[in-house]
N, C-alpha and C positions, 0 to 999 in steps of 0.2 A: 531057629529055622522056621518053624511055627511064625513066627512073627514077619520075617521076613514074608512067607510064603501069603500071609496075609497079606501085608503092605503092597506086595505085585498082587492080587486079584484085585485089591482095592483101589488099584492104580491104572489096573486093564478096567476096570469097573467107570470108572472114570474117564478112562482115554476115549472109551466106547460109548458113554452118554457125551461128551462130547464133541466126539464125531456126528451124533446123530443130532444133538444140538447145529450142530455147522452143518450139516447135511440139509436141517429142515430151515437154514437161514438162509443160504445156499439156494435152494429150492422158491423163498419168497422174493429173492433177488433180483431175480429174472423177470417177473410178473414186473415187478418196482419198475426196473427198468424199461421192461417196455409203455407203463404208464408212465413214466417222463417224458419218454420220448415223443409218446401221444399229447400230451399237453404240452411240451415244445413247440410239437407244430401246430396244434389249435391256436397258443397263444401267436406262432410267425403268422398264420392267416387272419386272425384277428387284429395284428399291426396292420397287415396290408388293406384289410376292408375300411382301419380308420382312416388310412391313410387314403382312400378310395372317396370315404363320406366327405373328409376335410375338403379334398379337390372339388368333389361337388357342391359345399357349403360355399367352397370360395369363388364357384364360377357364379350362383347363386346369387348373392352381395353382391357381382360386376354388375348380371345383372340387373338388381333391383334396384341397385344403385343408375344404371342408365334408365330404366323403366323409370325411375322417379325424375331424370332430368329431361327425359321426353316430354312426359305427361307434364309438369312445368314448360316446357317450351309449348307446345301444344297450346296450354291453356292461354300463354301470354299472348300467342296467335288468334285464338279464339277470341280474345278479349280486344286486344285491336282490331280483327275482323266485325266484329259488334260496332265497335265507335265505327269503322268505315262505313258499315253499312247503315246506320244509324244516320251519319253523316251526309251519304249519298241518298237516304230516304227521304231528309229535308229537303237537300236540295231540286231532287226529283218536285217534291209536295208543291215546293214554290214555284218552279218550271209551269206544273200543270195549273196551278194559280194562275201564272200569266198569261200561259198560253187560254185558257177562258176569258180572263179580261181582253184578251186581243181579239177571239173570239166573239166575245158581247161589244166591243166597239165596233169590229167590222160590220156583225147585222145590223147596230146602229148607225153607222154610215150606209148603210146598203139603204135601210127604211130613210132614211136623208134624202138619199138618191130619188128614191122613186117618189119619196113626196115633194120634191121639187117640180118633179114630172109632172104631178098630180094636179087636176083643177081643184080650185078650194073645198068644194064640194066631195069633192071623192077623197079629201083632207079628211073632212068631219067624220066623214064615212066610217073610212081606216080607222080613227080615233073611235070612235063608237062602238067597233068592233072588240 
């Protein structure tokens, strides 16, 4: 009986540190749980903000990808606009060339003119001047 009565305390001894083992795992459980739950949603908000950066990466690259075939159309404008105006600068250049030569013949026929007019005398004159 002795034996017996031992083997039951030693068995309530037992059943009662292992309650109080499950009781104190029990008790960490909870906490556990609610730190998953917290890092659940950190990590769903954290998908969402990639997925927020990505869209913004991607509008980004449209973009700089147009900004770069701008900036190439631009230039190949600029670059034609140069040879135009380049082109039309000559032509102007030679314009106002001939318009002087047309200019310097005219006063030349003009002094034609009036030294026909002229007695010989008022020839040498002119001349002399």
């Amino acid at each position: 009986e002795n034996d017996a009565a031992a083997t039951i305390l030693a068995l309530r001894s037992e059943s009662s540190e292992a309650r109080e083992a499950a009781d104190k795992a029990a008790a960490q459980v909870d906490p556990l749980k609610r730190r998953v739950g917290q890092l659940e949603a950190d990590v769903a908000e954290l998908r969402g903000e990639a997925r927020e950066a990505r869209s913004q990466l991607q509008t980004v690259e449209r973009w700089r990808g147009r900004d770069t075939e701008e900036l190439e159309a631009m230039s190949q404008s600029n670059i034609h606009q140069g040879a135009l105006n380049h082109r039309l600068q000559s032509e102007l250049s030679e314009e106002v060339l001939e318009c002087r030569r047309a200019k310097h013949a005219l006063h030349q026929l003009e002094s034609n003119a009036e030294a026909t007019d002229m007695s010989p005398d008022e020839r040498v004159q002119r001349l002399e001047a």
